[in-house]
C-alpha positions as CSV (number, residue, x, y, z in Angstrom):
1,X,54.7,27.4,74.8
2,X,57.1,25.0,76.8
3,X,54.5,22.0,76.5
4,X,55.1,22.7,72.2
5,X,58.6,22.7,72.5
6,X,58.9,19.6,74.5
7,X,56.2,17.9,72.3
8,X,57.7,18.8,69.0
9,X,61.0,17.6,70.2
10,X,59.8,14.1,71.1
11,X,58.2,14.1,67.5
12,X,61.8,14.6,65.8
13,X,63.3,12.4,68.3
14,X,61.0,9.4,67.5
15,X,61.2,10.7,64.1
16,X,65.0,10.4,63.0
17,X,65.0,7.6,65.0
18,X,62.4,5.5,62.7
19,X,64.3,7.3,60.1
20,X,67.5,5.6,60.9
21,X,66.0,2.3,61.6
22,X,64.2,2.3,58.0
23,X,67.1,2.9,56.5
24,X,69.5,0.0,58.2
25,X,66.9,-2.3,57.2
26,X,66.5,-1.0,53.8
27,X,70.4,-0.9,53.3
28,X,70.5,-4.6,54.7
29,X,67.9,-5.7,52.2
30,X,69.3,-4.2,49.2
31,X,72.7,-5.7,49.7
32,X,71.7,-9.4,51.0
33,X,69.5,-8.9,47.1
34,X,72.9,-7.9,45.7
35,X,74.4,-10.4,47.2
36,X,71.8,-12.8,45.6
37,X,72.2,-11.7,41.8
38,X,75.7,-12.3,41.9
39,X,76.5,-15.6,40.4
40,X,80.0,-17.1,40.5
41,X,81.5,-18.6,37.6
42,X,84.8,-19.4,37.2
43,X,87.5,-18.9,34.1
44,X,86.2,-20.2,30.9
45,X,88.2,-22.9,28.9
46,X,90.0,-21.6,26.1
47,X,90.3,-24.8,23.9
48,X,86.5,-26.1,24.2
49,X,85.2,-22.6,25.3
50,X,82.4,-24.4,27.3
51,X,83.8,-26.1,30.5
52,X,85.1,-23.9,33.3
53,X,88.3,-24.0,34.9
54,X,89.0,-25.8,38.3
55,X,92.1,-25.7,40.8
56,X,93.8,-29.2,39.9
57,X,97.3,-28.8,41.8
58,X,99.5,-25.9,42.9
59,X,103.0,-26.7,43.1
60,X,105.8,-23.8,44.0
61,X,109.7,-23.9,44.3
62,X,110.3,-22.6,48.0
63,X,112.2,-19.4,48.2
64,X,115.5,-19.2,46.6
65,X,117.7,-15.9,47.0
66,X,117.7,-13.9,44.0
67,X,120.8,-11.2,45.0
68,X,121.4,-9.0,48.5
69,X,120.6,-5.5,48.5
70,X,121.5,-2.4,51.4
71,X,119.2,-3.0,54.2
72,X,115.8,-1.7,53.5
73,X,115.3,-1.2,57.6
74,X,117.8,1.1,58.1
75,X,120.5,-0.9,59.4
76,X,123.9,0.3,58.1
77,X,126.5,-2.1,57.1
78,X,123.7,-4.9,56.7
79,X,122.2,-6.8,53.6
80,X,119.1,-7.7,53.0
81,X,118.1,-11.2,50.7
82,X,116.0,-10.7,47.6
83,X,114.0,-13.9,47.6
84,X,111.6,-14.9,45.1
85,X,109.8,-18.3,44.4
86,X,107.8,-19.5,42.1
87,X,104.0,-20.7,42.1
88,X,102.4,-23.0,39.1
89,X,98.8,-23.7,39.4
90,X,97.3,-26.2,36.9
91,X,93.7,-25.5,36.3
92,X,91.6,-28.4,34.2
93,X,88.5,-27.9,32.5
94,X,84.9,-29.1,33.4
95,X,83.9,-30.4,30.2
96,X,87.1,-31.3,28.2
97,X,89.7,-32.1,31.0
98,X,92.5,-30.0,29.6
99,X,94.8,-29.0,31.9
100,X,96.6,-25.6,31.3
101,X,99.2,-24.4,34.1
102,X,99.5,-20.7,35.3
103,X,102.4,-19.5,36.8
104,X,103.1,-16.5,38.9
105,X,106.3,-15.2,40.9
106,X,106.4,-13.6,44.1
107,X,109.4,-11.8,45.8
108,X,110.1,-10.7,49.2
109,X,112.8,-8.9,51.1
110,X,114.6,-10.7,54.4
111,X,116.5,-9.3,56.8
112,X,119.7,-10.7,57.1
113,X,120.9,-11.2,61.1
């Protein structure tokens, strides 16, 4: 009776381990075929609607304070500096060569000493 016990608990042992080892490889495989599908393609012109869009330039303003707001740490008595600056990126197309600018904004909070 205690050789079948032993022996069946070497068969689940080597068991869930081939199990787990079957199925890191399997998981590998399926992504790194994932991975392979996926083509990137980049933002479509809008005027010739057959180029794609490339990084050009990126130009930005530096950070310029917007207005000063109560602390945001915690400190009483003490400001904080609303900053925000501004980023233009000029994408040109592929086929056409017309540039077309995006611009974003970003913001941040700084402490004030």
């Amino acid at each position: 009776m205690k050789k079948w016990k032993n022996l069946s608990a070497a068969v689940l042992a080597v068991g869930m381990l081939a199990a787990m080892g079957i199925s890191a490889f399997a998981g590998a495989e399926a992504e790194d075929q994932a991975q392979a599908q996926m083509q990137p393609t980049g933002m479509k012109c809008t005027k010739c609607e057959a180029g794609e869009l490339y990084l050009t330039d990126s130009v930005d303003t530096g950070w310029y304070t917007l207005e000063y707001v109560l602390c945001q740490h915690g400190y009483p008595n003490k400001m904080d500096g609303k900053e925000e600056k501004q980023i233009t990126n000029i994408y040109t197309c592929t086929n056409c060569k017309i540039s077309q600018p995006s611009k974003t904004k970003q913001t941040r909070l700084v402490h004030q000493q």
